[in-house]
N, C-alpha and C positions, 0 to 999 in steps of 0.2 A: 729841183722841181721837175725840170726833162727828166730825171731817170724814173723820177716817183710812175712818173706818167708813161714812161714809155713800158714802163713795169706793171702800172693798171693794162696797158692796152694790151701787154703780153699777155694776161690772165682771160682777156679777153675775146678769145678766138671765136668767131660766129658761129655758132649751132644751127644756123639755117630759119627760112622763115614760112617752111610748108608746114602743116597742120601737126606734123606731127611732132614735130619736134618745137612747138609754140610755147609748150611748158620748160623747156630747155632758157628760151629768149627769154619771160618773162621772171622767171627763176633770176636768170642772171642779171635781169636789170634791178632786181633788189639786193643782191650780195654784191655785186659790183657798183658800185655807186659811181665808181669814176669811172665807165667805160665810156671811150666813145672820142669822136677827134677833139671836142670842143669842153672846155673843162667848165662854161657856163650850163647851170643845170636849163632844162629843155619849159617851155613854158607849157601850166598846163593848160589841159582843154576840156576840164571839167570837172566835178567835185569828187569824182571816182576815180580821175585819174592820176592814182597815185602811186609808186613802188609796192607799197602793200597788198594794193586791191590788184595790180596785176600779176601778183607772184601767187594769191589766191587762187585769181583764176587760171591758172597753171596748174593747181595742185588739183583744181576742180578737173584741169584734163587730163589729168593723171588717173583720178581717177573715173573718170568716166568710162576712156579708152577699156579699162579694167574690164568694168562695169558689161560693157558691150561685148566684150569677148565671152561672156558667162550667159547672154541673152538667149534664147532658144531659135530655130528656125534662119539661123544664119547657118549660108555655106560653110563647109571644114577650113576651107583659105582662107576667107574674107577671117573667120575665128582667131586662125594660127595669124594673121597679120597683125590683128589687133591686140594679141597677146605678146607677137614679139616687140611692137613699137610700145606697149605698155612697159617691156623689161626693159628695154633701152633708154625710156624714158625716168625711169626708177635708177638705171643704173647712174645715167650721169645727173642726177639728183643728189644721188648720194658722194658722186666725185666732187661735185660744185660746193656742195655745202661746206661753208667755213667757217661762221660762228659756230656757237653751242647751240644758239637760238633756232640756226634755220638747220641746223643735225637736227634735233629732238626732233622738229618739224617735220622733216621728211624720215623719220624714224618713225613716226606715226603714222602718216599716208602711207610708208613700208606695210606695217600691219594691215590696213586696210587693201592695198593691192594684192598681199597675198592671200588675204581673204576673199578676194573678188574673184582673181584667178585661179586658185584653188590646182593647181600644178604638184609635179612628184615632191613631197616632202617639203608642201607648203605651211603645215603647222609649224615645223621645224625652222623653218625659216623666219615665219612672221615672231615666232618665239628667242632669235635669233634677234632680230630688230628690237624686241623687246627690252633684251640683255641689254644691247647695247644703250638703246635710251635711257635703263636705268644706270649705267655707267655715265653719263652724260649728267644724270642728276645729282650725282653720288660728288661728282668733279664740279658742279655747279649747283649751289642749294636755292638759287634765284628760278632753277626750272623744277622745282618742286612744281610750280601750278600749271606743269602739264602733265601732270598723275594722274588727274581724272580721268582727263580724256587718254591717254595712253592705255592704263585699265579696262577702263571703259571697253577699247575697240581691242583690245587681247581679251576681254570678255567675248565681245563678239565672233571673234575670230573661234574658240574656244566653245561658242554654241553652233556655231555655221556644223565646228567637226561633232557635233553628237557625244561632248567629254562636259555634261552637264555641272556636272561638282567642279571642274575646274573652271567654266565659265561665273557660276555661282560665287566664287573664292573673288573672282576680281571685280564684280557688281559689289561685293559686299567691301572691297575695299574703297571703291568709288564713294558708296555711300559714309565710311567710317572717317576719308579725307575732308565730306561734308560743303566741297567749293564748287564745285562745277559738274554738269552732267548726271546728277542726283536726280532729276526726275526720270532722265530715260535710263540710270542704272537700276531706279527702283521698281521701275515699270516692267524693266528684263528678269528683274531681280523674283519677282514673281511670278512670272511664267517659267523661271527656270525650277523653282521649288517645287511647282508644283508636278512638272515633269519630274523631278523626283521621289517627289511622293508616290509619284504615278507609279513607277520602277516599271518603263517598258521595257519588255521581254525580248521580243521580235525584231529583228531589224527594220521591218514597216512599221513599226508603232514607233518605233526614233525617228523615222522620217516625219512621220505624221504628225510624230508632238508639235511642230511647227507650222501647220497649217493653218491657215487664219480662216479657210472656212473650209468645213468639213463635206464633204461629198456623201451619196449615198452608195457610191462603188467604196468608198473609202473604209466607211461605216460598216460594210458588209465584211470587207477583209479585215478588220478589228476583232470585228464580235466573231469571225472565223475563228481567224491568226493570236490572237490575246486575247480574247476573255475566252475562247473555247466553248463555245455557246453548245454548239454539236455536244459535246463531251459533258456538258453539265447539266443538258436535257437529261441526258442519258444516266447521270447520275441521280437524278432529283426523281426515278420514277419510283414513289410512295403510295401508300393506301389512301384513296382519300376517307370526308369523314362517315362514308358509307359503308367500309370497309372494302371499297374494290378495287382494284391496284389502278394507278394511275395511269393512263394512254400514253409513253413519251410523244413529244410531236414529231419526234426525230424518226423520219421513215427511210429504207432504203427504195430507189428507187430502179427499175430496170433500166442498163442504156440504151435500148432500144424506143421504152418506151419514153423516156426524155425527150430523145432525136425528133421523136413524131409530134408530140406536147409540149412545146419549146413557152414556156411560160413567158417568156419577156425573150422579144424580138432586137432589139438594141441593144444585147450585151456580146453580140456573137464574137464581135474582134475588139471587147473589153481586155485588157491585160487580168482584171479583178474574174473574169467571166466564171472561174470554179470558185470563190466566194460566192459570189454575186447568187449562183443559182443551190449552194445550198443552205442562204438566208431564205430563198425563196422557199425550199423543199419544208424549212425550218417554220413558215408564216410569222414571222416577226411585224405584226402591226403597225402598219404605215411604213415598210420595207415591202411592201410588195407591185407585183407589178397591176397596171391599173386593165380596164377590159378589154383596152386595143392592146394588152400585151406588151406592154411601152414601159419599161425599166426606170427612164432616165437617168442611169448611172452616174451624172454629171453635173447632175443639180446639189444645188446646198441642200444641206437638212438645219431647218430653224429651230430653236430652244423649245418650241413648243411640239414640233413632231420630236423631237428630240426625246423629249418629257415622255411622251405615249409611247413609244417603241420601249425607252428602259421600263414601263408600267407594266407593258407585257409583260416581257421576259420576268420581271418581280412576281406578276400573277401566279406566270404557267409555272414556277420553279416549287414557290410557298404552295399553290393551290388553294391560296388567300382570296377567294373574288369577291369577299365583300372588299378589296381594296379599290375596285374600280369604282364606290359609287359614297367612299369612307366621305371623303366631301364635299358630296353633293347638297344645297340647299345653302352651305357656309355661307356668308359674305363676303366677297374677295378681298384679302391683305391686299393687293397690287390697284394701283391709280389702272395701269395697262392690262391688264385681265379682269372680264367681267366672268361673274358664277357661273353663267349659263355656256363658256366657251366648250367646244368639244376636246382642249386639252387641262381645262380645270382642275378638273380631279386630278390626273395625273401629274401635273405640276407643283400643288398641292402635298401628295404624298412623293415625290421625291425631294424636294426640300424641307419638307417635315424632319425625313430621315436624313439628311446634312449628304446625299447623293446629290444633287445639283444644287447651286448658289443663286441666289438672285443678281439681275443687271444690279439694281443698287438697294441696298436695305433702308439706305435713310431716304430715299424719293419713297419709297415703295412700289419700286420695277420691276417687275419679272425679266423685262424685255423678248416678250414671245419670237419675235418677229427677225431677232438677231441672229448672225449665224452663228456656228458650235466651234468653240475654239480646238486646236489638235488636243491642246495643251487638256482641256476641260472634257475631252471625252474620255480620255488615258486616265484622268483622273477619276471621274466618276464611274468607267468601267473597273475602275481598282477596288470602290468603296460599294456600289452593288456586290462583286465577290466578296468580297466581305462580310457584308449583309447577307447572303447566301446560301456560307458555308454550314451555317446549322443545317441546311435543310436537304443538303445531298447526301448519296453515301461515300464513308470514303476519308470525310475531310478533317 
């Protein structure tokens, strides 16, 4: 009985009781059950205080620490510290761990740490942790029902790097396992397709698939950068039905006289600022700047300006303008848009043409009012080109 114990308390060396090293203590007070001088267990002090809930909240500072290293606007040290107490906390996680139970465990927070930190040849890594969890299930068929969640977060890990089809591969396994984590694989599982479908081009338009609310600097270097807006003015200029050749709106403009005529005031030290000013040169409806010359690069753009801008560009390409007034007088399909809205129409004839989706078809939502998902402008800027290509030359 002394040796068993003197051999727990040898396993047991103190990791320390400063913050950082608290997922160290707390870790160990659930793999070591027997630590400690007194071999009667400790009484508790309340219904959460238990081995479990505090080896949790261990893993919770695991990854927070992560978390915080990846946050913007922190000094370079403050960064670097919180990234190395993150590896060190990772590291003897993975020394401690002795079951198979609490390995898989922090095989998984692996994956997420190295997602959070995102370090030299951190896919490889968290892809590493991977292997190894799936060796862990292979050697134990009782941690099969941590498949979900393992997939699950090597999906995530997997869309953080912009390798879309391979994050899609393990949402789709998530969901084919069918136990756990099925709502938020199905939920990712769709926005990754459709970034797919999307097939952005650019390296801004992969950053961008992810943005949960679209900008109108953003917007600008899109219709730049991937759909090529410039270039398909330029291609789309036809006879109209007068027989007079069509105006492109694509003008060049002097730099001189730019410098003097500064359209919009607030994009000077924009990073977007040569997008930004040739949507403006381009008048993209409801991209423009207002009469105090005020850009706002930095606001959302809503489903409903959203709707008018791609109605333009549809306009000025076809040379179609009975489109702008195609449903006018209708009765509105949507509970949340009335006839009479100044984006009707145009919302109207872009989901007519299966180019924008409604918030929900079975309420009958447009949701004007929402913002534009990354995911949902790559998309719909795929399926306007699309729509398009009849009409330039070229294509």
């Amino acid at each position: 009985m002394s040796s068993n114990r003197n051999k727990n308390q040898s396993l047991c060396k103190p990791f320390g009781l400063s913050n950082s090293y608290l997922f160290l203590t707390l870790l160990a007070f659930l793999i070591f059950s027997g630590c400690g001088k007194s071999p009667e267990p400790r009484k508790r002090q309340g219904t959460l205080d238990t081995p479990a809930h505090h080896a949790l909240r261990g893993q919770d500072l695991l990854k927070q620490k992560a978390h915080q290293s990846g946050q913007p606007g922190r000094k370079s040290e403050r960064v670097e510290a919180l990234r190395e107490e993150s590896r060190d906390l990772l590291k003897e996680s993975l020394n401690h761990a002795e079951s198979p139970e609490h390995q898989i465990r922090v095989r998984i927070d692996a994956v997420q740490v190295e997602t959070q930190l995102k370090e030299d040849d951190w896919l490889e890594q968290a892809g590493d942790h991977y292997g190894e969890a799936l060796e862990l299930v292979e050697d134990q068929p009782a941690l099969r029902k941590r498949l979900p969640e393992l997939n699950f977060y090597m999906g995530e890990a997997y869309l953080t790097a912009r390798a879309f089809a391979d994050a899609s591969g393990h949402y789709a396994r998530v969901l084919e396992l069918n136990q756990s984590f099925t709502r938020e694989a199905d939920r990712q599982q769709s926005l990754v397709q459709k970034i797919v479908r999307a097939q952005p081009g650019s390296p801004y338009a992969k950053e961008v698939a992810l943005v949960a609310e679209i900008s109108r600097a953003d917007l600008s270097a899109l219709l730049i950068e991937e759909f090529q807006l410039e270039n398909l003015y330029m291609r789309g200029a036809k006879m109209d039905a007068s027989g007079k050749k069509f105006k492109s709106p694509v003008k060049k403009f002097k730099t001189s006289q730019t410098e003097k005529m500064a359209e919009a005031t607030d994009i000077e030290d924009h990073p977007l600022r040569a997008d930004i000013e040739l949507v403006l040169q381009l008048k993209v409806r409801g991209l423009e700047a207002n009469p105090q010359h005020l850009f706002f690069p930095n606001r959302r753009i809503t489903r409903a300006e959203y709707a008018l801008m791609l109605e333009d560009i549809l306009i000025k390409v076809t040379q179609d303008k009975g489109l702008s007034t195609k449903f006018l007088g209708d009765r509105s399909p949507w509970s949340d848009v009335r006839s009479d809205a100044y984006y009707y129409n145009a919302a109207r004839t872009l989901t007519s043409r299966g180019i924008l989706d409604v918030r929900n078809a079975v309420r009958g939502e447009f949701g004007p009012d929402d913002p534009v998902h990354g995911s949902d402008v790559l998309l719909s800027l795929r399926l306007l080109k699309d729509e398009l290509k009849s009409y330039v030359r070229g294509s």
